[in-house]
C-alpha positions as CSV (number, residue, x, y, z in Angstrom):
1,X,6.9,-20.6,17.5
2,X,7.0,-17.8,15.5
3,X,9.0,-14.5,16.0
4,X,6.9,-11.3,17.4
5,X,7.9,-8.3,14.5
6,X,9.6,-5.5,16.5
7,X,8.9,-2.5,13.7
8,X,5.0,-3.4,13.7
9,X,4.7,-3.8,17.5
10,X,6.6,-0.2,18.2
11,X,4.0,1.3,15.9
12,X,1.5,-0.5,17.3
13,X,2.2,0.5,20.8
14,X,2.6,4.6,19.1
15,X,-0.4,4.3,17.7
16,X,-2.0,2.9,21.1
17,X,-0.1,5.8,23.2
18,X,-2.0,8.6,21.1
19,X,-5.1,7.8,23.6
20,X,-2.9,9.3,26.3
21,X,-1.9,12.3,24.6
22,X,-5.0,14.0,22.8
23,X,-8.2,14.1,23.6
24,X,-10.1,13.8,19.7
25,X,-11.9,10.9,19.3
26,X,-12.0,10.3,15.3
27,X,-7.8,10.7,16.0
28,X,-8.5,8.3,18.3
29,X,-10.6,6.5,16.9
30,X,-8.1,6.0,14.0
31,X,-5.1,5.2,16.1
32,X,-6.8,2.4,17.3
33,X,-8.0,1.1,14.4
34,X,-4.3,1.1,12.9
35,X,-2.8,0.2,16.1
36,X,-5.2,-3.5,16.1
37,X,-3.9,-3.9,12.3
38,X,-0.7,-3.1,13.3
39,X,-0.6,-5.4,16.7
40,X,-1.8,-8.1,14.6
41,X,0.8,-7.8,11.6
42,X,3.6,-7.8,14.7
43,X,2.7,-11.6,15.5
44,X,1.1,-12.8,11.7
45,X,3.3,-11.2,10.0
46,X,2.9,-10.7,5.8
47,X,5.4,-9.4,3.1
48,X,2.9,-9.2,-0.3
49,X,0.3,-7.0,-0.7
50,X,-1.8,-9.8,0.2
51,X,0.1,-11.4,2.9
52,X,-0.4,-7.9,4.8
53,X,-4.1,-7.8,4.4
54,X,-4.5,-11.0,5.7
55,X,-2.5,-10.3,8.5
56,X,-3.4,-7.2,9.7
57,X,-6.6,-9.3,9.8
58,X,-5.1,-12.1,11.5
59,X,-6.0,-12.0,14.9
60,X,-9.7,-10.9,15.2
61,X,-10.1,-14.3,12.7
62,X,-7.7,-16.6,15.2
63,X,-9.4,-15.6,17.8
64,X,-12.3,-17.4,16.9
65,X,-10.6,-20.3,15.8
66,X,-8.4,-20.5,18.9
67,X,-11.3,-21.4,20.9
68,X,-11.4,-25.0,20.7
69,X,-7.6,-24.7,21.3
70,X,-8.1,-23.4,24.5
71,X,-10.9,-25.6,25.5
72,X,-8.8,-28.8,24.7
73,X,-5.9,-26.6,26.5
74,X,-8.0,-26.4,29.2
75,X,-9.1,-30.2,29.5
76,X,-5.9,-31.2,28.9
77,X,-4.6,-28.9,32.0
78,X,-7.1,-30.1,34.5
79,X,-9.7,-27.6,35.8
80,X,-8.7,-25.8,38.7
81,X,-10.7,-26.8,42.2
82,X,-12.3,-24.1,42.7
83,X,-13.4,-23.1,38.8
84,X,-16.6,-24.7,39.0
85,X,-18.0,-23.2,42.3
86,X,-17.3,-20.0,41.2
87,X,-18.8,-20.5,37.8
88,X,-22.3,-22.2,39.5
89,X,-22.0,-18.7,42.1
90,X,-21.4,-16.5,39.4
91,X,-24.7,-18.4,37.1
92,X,-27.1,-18.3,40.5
93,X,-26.8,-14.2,40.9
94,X,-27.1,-13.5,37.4
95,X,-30.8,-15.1,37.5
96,X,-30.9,-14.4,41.0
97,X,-30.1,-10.8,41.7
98,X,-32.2,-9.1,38.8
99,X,-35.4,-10.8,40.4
100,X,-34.6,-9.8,43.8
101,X,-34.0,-6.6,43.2
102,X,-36.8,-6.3,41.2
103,X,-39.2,-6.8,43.9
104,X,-38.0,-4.7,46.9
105,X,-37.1,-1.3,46.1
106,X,-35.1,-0.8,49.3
107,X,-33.1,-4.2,48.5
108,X,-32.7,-2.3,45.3
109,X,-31.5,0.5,46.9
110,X,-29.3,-1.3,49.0
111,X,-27.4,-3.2,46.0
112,X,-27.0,0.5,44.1
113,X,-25.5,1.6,47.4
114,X,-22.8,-1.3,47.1
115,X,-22.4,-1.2,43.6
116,X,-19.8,0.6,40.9
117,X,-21.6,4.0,40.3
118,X,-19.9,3.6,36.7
119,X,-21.3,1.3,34.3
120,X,-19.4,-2.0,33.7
121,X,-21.1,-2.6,30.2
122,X,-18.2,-0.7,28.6
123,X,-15.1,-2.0,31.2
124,X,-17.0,-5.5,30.5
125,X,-16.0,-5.3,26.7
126,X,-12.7,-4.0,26.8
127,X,-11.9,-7.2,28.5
128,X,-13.5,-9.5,26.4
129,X,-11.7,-7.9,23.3
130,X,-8.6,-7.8,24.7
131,X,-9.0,-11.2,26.4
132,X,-10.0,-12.4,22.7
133,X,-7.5,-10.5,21.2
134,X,-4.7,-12.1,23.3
135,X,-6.0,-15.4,22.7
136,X,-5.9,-14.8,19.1
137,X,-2.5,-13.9,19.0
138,X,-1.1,-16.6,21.1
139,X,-2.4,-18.8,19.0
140,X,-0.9,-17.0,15.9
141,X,2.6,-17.4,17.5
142,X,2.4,-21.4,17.6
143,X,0.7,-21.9,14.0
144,X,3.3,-22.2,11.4
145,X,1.0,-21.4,8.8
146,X,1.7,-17.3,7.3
147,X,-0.3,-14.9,5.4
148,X,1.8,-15.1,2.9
149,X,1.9,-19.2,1.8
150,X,-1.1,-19.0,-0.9
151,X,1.4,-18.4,-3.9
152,X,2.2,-15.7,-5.9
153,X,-0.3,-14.5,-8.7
154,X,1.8,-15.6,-12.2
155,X,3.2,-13.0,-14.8
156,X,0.6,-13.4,-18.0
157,X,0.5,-10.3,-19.5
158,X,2.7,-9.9,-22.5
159,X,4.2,-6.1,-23.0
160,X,1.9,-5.6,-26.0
161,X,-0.5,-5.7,-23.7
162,X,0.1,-3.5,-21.4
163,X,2.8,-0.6,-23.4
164,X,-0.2,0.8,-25.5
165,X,-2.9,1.3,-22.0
166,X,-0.1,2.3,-20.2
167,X,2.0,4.5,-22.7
168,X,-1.8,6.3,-23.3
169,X,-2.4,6.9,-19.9
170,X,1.8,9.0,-19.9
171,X,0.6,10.4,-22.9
172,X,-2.7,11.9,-21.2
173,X,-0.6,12.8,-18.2
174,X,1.9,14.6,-19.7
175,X,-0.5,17.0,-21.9
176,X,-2.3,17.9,-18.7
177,X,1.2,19.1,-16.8
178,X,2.1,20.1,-19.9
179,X,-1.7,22.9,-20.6
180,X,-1.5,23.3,-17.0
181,X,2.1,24.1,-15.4
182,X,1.5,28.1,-16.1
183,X,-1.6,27.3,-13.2
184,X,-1.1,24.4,-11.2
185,X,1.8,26.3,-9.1
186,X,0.8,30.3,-9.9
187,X,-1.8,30.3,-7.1
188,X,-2.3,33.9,-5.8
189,X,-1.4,35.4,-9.3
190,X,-3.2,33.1,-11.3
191,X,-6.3,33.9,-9.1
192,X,-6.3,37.3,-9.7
193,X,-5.8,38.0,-12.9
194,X,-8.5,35.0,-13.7
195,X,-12.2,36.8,-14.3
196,X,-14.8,35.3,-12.1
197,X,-12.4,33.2,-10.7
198,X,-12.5,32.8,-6.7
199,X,-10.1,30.8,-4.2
200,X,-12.8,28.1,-3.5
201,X,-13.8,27.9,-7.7
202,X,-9.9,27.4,-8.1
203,X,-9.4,24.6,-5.2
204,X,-12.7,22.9,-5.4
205,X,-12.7,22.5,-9.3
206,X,-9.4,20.0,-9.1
207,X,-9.1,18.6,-6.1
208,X,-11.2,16.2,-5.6
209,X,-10.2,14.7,-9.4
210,X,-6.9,15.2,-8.9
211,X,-7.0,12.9,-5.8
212,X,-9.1,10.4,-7.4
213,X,-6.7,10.1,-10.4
214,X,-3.7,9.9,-7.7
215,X,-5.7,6.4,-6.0
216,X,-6.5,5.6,-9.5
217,X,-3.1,5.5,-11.0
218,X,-1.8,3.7,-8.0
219,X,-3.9,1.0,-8.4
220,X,-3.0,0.7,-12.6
221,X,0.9,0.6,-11.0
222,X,0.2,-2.0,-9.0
223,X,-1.6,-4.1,-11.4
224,X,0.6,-3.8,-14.0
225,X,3.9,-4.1,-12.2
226,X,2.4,-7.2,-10.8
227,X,1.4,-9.0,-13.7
228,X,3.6,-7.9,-16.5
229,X,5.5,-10.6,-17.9
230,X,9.8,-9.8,-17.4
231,X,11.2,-12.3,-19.6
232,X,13.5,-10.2,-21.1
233,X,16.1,-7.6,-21.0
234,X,13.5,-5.1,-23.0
235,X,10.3,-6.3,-21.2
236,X,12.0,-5.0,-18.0
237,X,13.3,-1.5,-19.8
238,X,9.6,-0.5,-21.1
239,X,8.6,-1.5,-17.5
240,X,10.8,0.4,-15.7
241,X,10.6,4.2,-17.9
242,X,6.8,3.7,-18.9
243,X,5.7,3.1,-14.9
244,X,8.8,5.6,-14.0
245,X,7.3,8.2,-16.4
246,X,3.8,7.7,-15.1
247,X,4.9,7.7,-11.0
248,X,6.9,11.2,-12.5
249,X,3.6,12.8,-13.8
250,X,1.5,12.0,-11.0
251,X,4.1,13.3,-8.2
252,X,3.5,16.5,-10.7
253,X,-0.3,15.8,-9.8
254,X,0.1,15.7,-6.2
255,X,2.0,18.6,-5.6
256,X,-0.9,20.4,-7.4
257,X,-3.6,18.7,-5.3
258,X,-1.4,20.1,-2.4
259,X,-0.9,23.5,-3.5
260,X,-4.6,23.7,-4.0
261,X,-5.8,22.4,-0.8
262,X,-3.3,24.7,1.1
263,X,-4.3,27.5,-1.1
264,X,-7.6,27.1,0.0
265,X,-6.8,26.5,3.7
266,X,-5.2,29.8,3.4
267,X,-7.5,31.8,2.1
268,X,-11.0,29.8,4.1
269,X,-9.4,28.2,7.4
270,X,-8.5,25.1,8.2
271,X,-10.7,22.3,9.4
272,X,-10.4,18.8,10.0
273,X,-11.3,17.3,6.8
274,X,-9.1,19.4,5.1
275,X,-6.3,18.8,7.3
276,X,-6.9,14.9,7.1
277,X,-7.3,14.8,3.5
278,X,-4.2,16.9,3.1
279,X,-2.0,14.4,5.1
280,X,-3.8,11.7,3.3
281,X,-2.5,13.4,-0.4
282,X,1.1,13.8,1.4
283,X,1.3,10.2,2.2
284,X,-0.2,9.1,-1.0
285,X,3.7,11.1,-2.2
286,X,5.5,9.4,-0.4
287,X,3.9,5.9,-1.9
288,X,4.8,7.4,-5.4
289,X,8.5,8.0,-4.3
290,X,8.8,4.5,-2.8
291,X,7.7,3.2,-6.7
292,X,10.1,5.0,-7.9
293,X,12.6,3.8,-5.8
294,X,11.5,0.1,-6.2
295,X,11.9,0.6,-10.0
296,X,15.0,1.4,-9.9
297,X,15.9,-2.0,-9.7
298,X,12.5,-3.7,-10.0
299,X,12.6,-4.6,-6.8
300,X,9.5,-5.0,-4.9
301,X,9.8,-7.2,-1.9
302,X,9.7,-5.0,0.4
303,X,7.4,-1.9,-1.2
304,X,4.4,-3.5,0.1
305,X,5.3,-3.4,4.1
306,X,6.9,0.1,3.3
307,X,3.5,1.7,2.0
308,X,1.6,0.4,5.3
309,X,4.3,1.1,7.5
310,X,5.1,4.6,6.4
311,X,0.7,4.8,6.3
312,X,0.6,4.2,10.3
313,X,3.9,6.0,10.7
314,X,2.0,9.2,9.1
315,X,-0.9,8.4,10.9
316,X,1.6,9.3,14.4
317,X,2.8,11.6,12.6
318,X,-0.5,13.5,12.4
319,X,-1.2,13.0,16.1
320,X,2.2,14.4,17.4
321,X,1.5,17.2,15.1
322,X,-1.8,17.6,17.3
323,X,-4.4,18.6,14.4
324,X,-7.1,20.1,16.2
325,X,-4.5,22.6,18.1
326,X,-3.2,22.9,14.6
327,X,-6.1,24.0,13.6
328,X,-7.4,26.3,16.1
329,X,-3.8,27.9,16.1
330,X,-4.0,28.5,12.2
331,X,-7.3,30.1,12.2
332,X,-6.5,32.1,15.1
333,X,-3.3,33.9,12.6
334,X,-5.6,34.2,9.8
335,X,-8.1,36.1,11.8
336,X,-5.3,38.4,12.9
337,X,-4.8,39.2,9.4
338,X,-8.1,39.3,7.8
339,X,-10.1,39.8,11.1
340,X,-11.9,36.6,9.7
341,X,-12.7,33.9,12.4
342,X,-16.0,31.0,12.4
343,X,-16.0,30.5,16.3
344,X,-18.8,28.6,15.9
345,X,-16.7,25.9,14.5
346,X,-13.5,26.4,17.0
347,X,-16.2,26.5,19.6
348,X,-16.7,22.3,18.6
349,X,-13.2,21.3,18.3
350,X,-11.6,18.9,21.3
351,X,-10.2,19.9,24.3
352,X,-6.6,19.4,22.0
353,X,-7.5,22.9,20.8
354,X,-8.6,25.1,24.0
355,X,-5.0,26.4,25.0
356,X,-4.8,28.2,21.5
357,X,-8.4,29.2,22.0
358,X,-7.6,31.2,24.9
359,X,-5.1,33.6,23.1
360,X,-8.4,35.3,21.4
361,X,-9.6,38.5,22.3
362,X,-11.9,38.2,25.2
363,X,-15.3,38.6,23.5
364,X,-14.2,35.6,21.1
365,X,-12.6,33.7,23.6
366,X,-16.2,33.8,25.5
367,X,-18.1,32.7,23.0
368,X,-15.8,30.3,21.7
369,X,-15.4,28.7,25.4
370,X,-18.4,29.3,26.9
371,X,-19.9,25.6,26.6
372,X,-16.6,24.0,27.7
373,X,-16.3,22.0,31.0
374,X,-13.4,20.0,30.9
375,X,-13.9,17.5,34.0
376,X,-11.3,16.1,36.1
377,X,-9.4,12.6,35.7
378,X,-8.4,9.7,37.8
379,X,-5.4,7.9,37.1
380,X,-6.8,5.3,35.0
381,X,-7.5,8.3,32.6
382,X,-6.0,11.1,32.7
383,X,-5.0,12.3,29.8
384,X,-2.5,15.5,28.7
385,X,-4.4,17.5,26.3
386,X,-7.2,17.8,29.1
387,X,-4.6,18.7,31.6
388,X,-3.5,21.2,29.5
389,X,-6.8,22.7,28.9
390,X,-8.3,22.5,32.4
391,X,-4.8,24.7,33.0
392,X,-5.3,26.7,30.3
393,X,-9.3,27.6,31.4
394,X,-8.3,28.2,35.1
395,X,-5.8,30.9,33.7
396,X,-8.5,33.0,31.8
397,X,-11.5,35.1,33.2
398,X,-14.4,34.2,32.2
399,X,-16.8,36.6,30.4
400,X,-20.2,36.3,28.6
401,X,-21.0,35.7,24.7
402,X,-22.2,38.5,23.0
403,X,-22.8,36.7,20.1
């Protein structure tokens, strides 16, 4: 049987627990998207690039699979007494009840009276995926086979090859830092001494390319440092200071991606797509600074699993840091400097945001909470950031929009 993977099941579980904390649903949304990958890499395991995509894929696919295991499991076992009466009960009302019902309002009636007053569509389905979903990964922890045992791609491409592409692209690199450095960091100044030359011309004329060119890069790392041949003492030189110098000039790049997104939060506000592509751009640092690390020594064994984890570990990251509070909180200092606020768009943010939102002046604060009706939980989902805000509303006096 194989071993469940303690690092990928913590952040599973992390990711998982952000549901209990904030109340945004892409976050959400998110969380659970990484915490499924993440649950499944914990029992299939992986350790190449490829090994982890077929893992964090692992379950959903056994899961399917596994059900002819558990039928022969099953028959094998014996079925239980009482199985088949239940299942024949269970067939007869489905057909049954619907037609019944159908053709007596007042049995009709009678049946809503005794029935759930919440839909079971929803409960229904959460079962059956995480029925499936155990299934699948039961039967991952008794197959020996691992994402990993297709082979390793072989090492074809001579270093003539590969130096003259790659040495271009350092080249290219290295003029751009090189025309650029007086503006990439200068910001505020550069700004203003710049004819016709605004905060959102300045942010919005690089970013976006600069990002692009940050994925694109990784990807000509990856490809190369896969598949160049190391047969010698001077193959494995070139390697190292040619992908070195390039991982150097593009940490340049993202620190000016940064600088200009945050320059523009400053000077705009922030919103959620700025804020999650700005985390994105961090994280996409961080990958650079493991290469780096793995080239020290050209060793890469482990860079693979490092990228994902430290991806879902930024992805927490991002939740504890509570983005749409973030937000709100941020705007709400910039207005108290430039008496600038949208409270339109505050107004649609989660319930994470509504105890910053109730620090604004009162004829803000109205407008910007006058929609909100934060309804009380039951145990099975209560949830803090709601708490927090249904506190935070029954502090404040309510007051009409004039806006």
């Amino acid at each position: 049987m194989r071993k469940v993977r303690i690092g990928w099941a913590v952040l599973s579980t992390a990711l998982f627990a952000v549901g209990a904390f904030t109340s945004a649903g892409w976050l959400f949304t998110l969380c659970v998207l990484a915490g499924c990958a993440s649950g499944s890499l914990a029992v299939a395991g992986g350790r190449t690039a490829r090994g982890l995509v077929a893992g964090a894929w692992a379950v959903p696919v056994a899961a399917i699979r596994a059900l002819p295991w558990v039928a022969r499991g099953v028959k094998n076992g014996g079925t239980p007494r009482l199985a088949r009466p239940v299942l024949v009960t269970a067939a007869l009302l489905v057909v049954f009840v619907p037609l019944l019902s159908g053709a007596d309002p007042a049995f009709a009636e009678l049946l809503g009276s005794i029935a759930p007053d919440e839909s079971i569509g929803q409960p229904v389905v959460l079962f059956l995926a995480v029925g499936l979903g155990t299934v699948g990964a039961a039967y991952l922890l008794v197959s020996p086979r691992t994402p990993d045992e297709a082979g390793d791609l072989p090492r074809t491409v001579a270093r003539r090859d590969w130096v003259l592409p790659v040495g271009a692209l350092v080249l290219l690199f290295a003029a751009f830092v090189a025309v650029q450095i007086k503006t990439l960091f200068a910001g505020d100044e550069h700004i203003t001494v710049t004819p016709d030359l605004t905060y959102a011309d300045y942010a919005r004329s690089g970013f976006w390319q600069l990002l692009a060119v940050t994925v694109l890069t990784l990807g000509v790392i990856a490809v190369v440092a896969r598949l160049a041949q190391l047969d010698s003492p001077d193959d494995r030189r070139w390697l190292r200071g040619l992908l070195g110098a390039l991982s150097v000039l593009t940490l340049v790049i993202v620190a000016s991606a940064l600088a200009r997104m945050w320059l523009y939060q400053q000077a705009y506000g922030f919103t959620v797509l700025r804020v999650l592509v700005f985390a994105c751009e961090v994280w996409l640092g961080v990958v650079y600074l493991l290469v780096l690390a793995a080239g020290v020594k050209l060793e890469a064994g482990w860079l693979a699993r490092a990228v994902v984890g430290t991806g879902f570990a930024a992805l927490v990251g991002l939740a504890a840091l509570n983005p749409e509070r973030f937000i709100a909180e941020r705007n709400i200092d910039r207005y108290h400097a430039t008496q600038k606020i949208d409270v339109v768009y505050l107004s649609r943010l989660s319930d994470d945001a509504v105890p910053a939102l109730v620090t604004l002046p009162d004829d803000l604060r109205a407008c910007a909470l006058r929609s909100r009706r934060v309804e009380p939980d039951d145990w099975r989902s209560w949830n803090l950031a709601r708490q927090q805000a249904r506190d935070a509303l029954a502090q404040v006096r309510k007051g009409g929009c004039a806006r």
